[in-house]
N, CA, C and O of each residue as an XYZ file, in Angstrom:
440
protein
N     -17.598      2.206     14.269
C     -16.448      2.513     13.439
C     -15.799      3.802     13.949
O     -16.380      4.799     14.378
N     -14.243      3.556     13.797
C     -13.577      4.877     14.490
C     -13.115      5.554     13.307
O     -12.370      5.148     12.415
N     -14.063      7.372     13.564
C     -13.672      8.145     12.433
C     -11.998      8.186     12.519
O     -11.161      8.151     13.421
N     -11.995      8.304     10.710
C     -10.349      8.388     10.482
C      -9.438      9.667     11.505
O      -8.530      9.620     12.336
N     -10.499     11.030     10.722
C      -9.681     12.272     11.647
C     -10.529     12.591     12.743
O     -11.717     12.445     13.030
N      -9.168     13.239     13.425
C      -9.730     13.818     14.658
C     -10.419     15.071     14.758
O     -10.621     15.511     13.626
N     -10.952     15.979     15.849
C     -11.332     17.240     15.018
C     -10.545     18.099     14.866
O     -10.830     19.008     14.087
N      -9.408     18.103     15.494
C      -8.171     19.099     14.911
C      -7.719     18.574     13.855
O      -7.027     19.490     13.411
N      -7.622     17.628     13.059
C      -7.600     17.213     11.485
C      -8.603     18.019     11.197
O      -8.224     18.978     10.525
N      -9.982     18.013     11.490
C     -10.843     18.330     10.997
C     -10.264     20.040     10.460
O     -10.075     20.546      9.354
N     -10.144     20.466     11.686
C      -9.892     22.030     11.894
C      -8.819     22.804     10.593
O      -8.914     23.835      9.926
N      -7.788     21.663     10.685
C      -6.673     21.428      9.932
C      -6.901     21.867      8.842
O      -6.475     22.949      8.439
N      -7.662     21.032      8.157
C      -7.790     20.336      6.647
C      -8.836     21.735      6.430
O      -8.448     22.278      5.396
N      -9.747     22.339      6.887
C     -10.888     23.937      6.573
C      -9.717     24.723      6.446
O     -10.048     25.889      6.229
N      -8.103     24.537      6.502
C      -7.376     25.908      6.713
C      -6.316     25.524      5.540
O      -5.334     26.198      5.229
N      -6.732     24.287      4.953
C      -5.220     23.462      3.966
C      -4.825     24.929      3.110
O      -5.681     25.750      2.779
N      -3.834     25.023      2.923
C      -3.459     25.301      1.921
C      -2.077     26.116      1.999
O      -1.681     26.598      3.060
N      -1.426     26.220      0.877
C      -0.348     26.370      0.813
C       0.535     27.467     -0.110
O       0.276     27.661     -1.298
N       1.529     28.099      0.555
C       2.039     29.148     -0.418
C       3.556     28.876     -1.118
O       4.390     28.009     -0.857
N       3.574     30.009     -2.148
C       4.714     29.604     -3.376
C       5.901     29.653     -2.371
O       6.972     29.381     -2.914
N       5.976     29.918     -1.104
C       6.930     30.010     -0.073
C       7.151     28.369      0.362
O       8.142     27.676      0.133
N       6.008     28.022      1.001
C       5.925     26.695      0.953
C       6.096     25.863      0.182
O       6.650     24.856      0.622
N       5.733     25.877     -1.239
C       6.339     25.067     -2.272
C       7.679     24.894     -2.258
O       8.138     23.759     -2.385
N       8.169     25.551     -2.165
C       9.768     26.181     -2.335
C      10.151     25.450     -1.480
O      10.746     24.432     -1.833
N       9.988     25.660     -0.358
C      10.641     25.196      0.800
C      10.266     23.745      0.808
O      11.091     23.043      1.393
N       9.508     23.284      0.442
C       9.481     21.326     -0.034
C      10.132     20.943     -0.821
O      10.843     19.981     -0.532
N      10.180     21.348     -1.788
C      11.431     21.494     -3.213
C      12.692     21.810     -2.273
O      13.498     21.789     -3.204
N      13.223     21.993     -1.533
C      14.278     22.548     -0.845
C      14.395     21.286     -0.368
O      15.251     20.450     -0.655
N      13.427     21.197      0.420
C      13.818     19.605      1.341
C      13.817     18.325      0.872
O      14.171     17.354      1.541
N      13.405     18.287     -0.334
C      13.184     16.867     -1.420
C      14.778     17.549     -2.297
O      15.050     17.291     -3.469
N      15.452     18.240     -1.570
C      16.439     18.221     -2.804
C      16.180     18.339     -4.270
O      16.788     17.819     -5.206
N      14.850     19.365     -4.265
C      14.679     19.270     -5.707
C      14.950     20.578     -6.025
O      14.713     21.516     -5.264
N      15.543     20.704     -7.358
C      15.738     22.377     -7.690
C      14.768     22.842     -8.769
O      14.695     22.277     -9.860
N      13.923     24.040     -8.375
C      12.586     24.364     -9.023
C      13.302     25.545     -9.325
O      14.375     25.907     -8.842
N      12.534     26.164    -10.257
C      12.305     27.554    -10.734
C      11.131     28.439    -10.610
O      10.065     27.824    -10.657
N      11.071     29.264    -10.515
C      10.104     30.101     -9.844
C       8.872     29.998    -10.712
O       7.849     30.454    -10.202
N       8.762     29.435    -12.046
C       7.451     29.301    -12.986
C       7.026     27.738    -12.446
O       5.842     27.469    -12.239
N       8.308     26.551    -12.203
C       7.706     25.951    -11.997
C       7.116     25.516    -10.536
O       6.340     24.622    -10.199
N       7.801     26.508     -9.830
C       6.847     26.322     -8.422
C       5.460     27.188     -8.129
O       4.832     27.085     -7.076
N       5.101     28.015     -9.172
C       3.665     28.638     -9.514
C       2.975     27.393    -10.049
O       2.004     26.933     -9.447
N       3.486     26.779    -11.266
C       2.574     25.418    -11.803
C       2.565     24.527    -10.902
O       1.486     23.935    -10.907
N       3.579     23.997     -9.793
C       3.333     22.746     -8.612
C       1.791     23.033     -7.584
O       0.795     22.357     -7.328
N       2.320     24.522     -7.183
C       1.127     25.291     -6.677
C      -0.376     25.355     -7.315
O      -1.358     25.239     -6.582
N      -0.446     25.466     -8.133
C      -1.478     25.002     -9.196
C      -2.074     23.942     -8.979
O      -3.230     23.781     -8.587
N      -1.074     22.985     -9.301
C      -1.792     21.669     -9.334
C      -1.863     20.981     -7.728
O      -2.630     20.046     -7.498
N      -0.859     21.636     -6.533
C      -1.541     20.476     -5.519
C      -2.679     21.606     -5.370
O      -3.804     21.117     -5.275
N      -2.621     23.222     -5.323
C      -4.303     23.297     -4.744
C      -5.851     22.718     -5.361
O      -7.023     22.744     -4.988
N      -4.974     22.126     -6.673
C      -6.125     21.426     -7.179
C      -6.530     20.354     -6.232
O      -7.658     20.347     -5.740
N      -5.576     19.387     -5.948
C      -5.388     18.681     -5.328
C      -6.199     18.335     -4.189
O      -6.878     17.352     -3.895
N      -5.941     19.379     -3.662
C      -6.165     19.942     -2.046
C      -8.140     20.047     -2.565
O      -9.085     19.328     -2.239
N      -8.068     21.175     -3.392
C      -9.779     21.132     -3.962
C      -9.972     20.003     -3.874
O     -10.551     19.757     -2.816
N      -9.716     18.854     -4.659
C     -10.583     17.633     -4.471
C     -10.438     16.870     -3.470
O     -11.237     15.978     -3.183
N      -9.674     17.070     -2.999
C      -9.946     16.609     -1.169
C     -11.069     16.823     -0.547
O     -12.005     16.024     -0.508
N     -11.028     18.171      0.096
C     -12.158     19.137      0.550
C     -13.205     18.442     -0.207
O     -13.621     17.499      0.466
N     -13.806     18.539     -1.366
C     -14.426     17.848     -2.086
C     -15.259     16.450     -1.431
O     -16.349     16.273     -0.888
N     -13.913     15.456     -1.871
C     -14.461     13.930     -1.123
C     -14.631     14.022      0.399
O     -15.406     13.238      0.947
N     -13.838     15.087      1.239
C     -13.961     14.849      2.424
C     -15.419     15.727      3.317
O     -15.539     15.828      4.538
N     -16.568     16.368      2.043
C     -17.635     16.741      2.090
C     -18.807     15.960      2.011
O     -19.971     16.163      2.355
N     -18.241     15.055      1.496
C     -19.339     13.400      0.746
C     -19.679     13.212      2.871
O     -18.940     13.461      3.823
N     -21.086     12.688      2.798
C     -21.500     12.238      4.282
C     -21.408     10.422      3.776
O     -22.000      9.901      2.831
N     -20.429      9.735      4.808
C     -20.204      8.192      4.750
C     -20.496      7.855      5.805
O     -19.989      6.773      6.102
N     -21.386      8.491      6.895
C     -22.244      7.870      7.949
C     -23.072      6.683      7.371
O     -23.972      6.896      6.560
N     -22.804      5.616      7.735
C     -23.309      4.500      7.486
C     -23.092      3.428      6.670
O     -23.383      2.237      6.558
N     -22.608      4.109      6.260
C     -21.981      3.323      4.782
C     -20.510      2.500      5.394
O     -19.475      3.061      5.753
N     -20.784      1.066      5.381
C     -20.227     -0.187      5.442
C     -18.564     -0.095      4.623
O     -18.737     -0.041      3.406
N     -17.390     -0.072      4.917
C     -16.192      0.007      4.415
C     -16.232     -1.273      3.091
O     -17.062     -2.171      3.237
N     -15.629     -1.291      2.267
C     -15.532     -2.210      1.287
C     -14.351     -2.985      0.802
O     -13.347     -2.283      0.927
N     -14.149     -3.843      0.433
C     -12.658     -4.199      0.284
C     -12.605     -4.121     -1.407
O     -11.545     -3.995     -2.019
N     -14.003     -4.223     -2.090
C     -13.971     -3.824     -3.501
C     -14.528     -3.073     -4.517
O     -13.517     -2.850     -5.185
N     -15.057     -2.755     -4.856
C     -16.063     -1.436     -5.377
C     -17.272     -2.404     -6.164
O     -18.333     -1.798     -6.314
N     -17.250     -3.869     -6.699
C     -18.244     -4.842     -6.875
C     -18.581     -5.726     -5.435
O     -17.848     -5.799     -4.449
N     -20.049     -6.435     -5.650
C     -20.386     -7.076     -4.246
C     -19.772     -8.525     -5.292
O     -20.442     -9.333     -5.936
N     -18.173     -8.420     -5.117
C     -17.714     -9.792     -5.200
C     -17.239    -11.078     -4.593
O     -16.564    -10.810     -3.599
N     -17.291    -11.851     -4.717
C     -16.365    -12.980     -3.426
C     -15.593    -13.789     -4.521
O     -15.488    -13.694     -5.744
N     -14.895    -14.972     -3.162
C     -13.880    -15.485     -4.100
C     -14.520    -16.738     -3.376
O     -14.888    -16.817     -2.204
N     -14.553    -17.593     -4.264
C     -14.751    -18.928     -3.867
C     -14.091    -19.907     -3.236
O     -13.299    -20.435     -4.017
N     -14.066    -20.439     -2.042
C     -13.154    -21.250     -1.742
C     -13.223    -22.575     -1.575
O     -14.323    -23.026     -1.256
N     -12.183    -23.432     -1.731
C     -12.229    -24.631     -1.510
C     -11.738    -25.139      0.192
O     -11.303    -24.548      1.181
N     -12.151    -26.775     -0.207
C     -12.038    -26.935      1.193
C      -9.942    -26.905      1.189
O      -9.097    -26.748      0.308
N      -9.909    -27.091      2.323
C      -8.117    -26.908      2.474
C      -8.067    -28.266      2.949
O      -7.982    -28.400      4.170
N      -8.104    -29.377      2.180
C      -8.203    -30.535      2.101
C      -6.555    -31.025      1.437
O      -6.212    -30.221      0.570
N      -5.408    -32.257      1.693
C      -4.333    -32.936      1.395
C      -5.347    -33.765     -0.050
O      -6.192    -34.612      0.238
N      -5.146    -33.453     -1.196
C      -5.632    -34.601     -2.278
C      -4.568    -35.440     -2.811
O      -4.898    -36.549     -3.230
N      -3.009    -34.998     -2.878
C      -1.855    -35.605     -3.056
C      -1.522    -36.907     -2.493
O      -1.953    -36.900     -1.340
N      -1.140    -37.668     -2.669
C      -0.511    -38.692     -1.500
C       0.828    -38.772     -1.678
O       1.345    -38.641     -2.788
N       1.736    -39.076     -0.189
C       2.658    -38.805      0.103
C       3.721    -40.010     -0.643
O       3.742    -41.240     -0.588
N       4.671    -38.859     -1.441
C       5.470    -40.139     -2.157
C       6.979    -39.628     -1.991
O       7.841    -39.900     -2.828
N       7.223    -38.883     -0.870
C       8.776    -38.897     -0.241
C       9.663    -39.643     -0.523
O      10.819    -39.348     -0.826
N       8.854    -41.365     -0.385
C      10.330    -42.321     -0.402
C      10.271    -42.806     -1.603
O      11.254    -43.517     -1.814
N       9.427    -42.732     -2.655
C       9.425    -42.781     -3.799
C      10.521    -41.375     -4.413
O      11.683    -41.711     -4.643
N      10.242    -40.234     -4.602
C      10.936    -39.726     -4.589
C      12.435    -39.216     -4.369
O      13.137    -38.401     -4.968
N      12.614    -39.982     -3.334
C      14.256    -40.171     -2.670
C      14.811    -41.419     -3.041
O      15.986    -41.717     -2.825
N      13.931    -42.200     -3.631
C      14.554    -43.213     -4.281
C      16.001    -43.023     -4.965
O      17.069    -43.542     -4.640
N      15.773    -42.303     -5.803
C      16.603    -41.896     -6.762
C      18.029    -41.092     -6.402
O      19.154    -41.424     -6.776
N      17.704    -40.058     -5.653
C      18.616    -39.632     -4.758
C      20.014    -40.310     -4.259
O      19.997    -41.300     -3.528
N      21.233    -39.700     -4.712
C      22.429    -40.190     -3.898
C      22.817    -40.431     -2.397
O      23.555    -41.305     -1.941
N      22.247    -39.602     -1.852
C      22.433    -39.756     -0.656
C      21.173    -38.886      0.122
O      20.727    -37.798     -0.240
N      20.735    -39.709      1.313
C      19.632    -39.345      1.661
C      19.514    -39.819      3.295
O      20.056    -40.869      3.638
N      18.811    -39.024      4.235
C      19.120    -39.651      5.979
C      17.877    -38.641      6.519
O      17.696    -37.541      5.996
N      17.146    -39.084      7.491
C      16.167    -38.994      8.271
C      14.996    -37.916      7.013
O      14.348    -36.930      7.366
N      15.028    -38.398      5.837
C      14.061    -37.703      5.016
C      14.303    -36.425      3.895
O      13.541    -35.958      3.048
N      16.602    -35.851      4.517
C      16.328    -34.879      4.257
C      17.505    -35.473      2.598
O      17.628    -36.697      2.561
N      18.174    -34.774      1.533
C      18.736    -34.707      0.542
C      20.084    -34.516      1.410
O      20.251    -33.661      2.280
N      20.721    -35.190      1.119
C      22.553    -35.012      1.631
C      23.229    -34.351      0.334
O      23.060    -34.834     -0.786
N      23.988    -33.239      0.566
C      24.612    -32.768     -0.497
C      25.822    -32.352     -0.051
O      25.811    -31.862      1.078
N      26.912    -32.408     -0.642
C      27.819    -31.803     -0.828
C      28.269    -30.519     -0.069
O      27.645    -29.493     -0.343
N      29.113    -30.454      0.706
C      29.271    -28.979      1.084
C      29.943    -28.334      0.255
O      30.974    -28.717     -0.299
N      29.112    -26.794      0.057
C      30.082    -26.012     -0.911
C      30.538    -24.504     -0.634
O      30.862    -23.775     -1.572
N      30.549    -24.071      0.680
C      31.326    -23.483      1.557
C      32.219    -24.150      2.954
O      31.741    -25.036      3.661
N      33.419    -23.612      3.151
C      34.127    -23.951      4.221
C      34.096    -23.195      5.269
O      34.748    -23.497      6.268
Protein backbone atom coordinates (compact mmCIF):
# COMPACT_ATOMS: atom_id res chain seq x y z
CA UNK A 1 0.00 0.00 0.00
CA UNK A 2 1.19 3.52 -1.05
CA UNK A 3 1.39 5.87 2.01
CA UNK A 4 -1.05 8.80 1.39
CA UNK A 5 1.75 11.64 2.37
CA UNK A 6 4.95 12.16 1.39
CA UNK A 7 7.59 13.13 3.94
CA UNK A 8 7.52 16.71 3.15
CA UNK A 9 3.65 16.42 3.90
CA UNK A 10 4.90 14.79 6.69
CA UNK A 11 7.30 17.77 7.57
CA UNK A 12 4.43 20.07 6.57
CA UNK A 13 1.63 19.01 8.64
CA UNK A 14 4.51 19.04 12.42
CA UNK A 15 4.57 22.92 11.34
CA UNK A 16 0.43 23.35 10.45
CA UNK A 17 -0.72 26.16 11.65
CA UNK A 18 -1.99 29.34 11.09
CA UNK A 19 -2.20 33.11 11.93
CA UNK A 20 -5.10 35.84 12.42
CA UNK A 21 -3.01 37.27 9.33
CA UNK A 22 -3.69 34.22 7.51
CA UNK A 23 -7.22 33.95 8.37
CA UNK A 24 -7.75 37.25 7.00
CA UNK A 25 -6.12 36.80 4.05
CA UNK A 26 -8.50 33.55 3.16
CA UNK A 27 -11.50 35.58 4.06
CA UNK A 28 -9.98 38.05 1.51
CA UNK A 29 -9.73 35.48 -1.13
CA UNK A 30 -13.16 33.63 -0.54
CA UNK A 31 -14.54 37.15 -0.87
CA UNK A 32 -15.67 36.94 2.49
CA UNK A 33 -15.87 40.03 4.75
CA UNK A 34 -14.83 39.16 8.46
CA UNK A 35 -14.34 41.27 11.38
CA UNK A 36 -11.57 41.14 13.49
CA UNK A 37 -13.61 39.10 16.52
CA UNK A 38 -14.74 36.97 13.98
CA UNK A 39 -11.48 36.05 12.50
CA UNK A 40 -10.07 35.33 16.26
CA UNK A 41 -13.25 32.76 16.57
CA UNK A 42 -12.46 31.13 12.75
CA UNK A 43 -8.87 30.85 14.22
CA UNK A 44 -10.17 29.08 17.12
CA UNK A 45 -11.98 26.71 15.60
CA UNK A 46 -9.74 25.56 12.49
CA UNK A 47 -6.73 25.21 15.14
CA UNK A 48 -9.06 22.99 16.69
CA UNK A 49 -9.35 21.50 13.66
CA UNK A 50 -5.86 21.25 12.78
CA UNK A 51 -5.56 19.60 16.70
CA UNK A 52 -7.60 16.81 15.61
CA UNK A 53 -5.79 16.13 12.67
CA UNK A 54 -2.38 15.87 14.27
CA UNK A 55 -4.41 13.72 16.51
CA UNK A 56 -5.78 11.02 13.84
CA UNK A 57 -2.67 11.46 11.88
CA UNK A 58 -0.75 9.99 15.24
CA UNK A 59 -3.06 6.75 15.26
CA UNK A 60 -0.26 3.86 13.75
CA UNK A 61 -2.50 2.15 10.54
CA UNK A 62 0.46 -0.06 9.60
CA UNK A 63 -1.39 -2.97 8.70
CA UNK A 64 -4.55 -2.34 8.95
CA UNK A 65 -6.49 -3.40 5.64
CA UNK A 66 -8.46 -0.11 4.02
CA UNK A 67 -12.31 -0.59 4.35
CA UNK A 68 -15.08 0.42 2.22
CA UNK A 69 -17.41 0.24 5.50
CA UNK A 70 -16.91 0.49 9.14
CA UNK A 71 -19.23 -3.12 9.51
CA UNK A 72 -17.72 -6.56 7.96
CA UNK A 73 -20.78 -6.18 5.52
CA UNK A 74 -21.55 -7.49 1.95
CA UNK A 75 -24.22 -7.16 -0.43
CA UNK A 76 -25.63 -10.07 -1.91
CA UNK A 77 -25.74 -10.69 -5.39
CA UNK A 78 -27.69 -12.23 -7.88
CA UNK A 79 -26.89 -13.97 -10.87
CA UNK A 80 -27.12 -11.21 -13.93
CA UNK A 81 -29.35 -13.57 -15.59
CA UNK A 82 -32.43 -12.13 -18.71
CA UNK A 83 -35.78 -13.64 -16.60
CA UNK A 84 -38.12 -11.35 -18.87
CA UNK A 85 -39.01 -12.57 -22.25
CA UNK A 86 -38.83 -10.51 -25.14
CA UNK A 87 -42.20 -8.94 -26.12
CA UNK A 88 -41.08 -5.94 -28.55
CA UNK A 89 -43.55 -6.98 -31.20
CA UNK A 90 -46.16 -7.45 -28.84
CA UNK A 91 -45.60 -4.23 -27.60
CA UNK A 92 -45.40 -2.31 -30.95
CA UNK A 93 -48.39 -3.82 -31.77
CA UNK A 94 -50.26 -1.07 -30.75
CA UNK A 95 -48.11 1.60 -31.93
CA UNK A 96 -48.95 3.97 -34.98
CA UNK A 97 -46.19 3.77 -36.73
CA UNK A 98 -43.28 1.60 -36.29
CA UNK A 99 -39.92 0.39 -38.79
CA UNK A 100 -36.85 -1.73 -38.11
CA UNK A 101 -38.01 -1.99 -34.21
CA UNK A 102 -37.79 1.64 -33.55
CA UNK A 103 -41.35 4.10 -32.60
CA UNK A 104 -41.88 6.60 -35.66
CA UNK A 105 -42.97 9.90 -34.36
CA UNK A 106 -43.72 12.98 -35.51
CA UNK A 107 -41.16 15.61 -36.01
CA UNK A 108 -41.36 18.43 -33.68
CA UNK A 109 -38.46 20.64 -34.56
CA UNK A 110 -37.53 22.03 -38.07
Amino acid sequence: MIPYYTEFDKNLRATMSLSLDDVKRIAHLARIAISDEEAKATLGRLTGIFSLIEELQAVDTKGIEPMAHAQDVSVRLREDVATETDQRELFQSGAPKVEAGLYLVPKVME
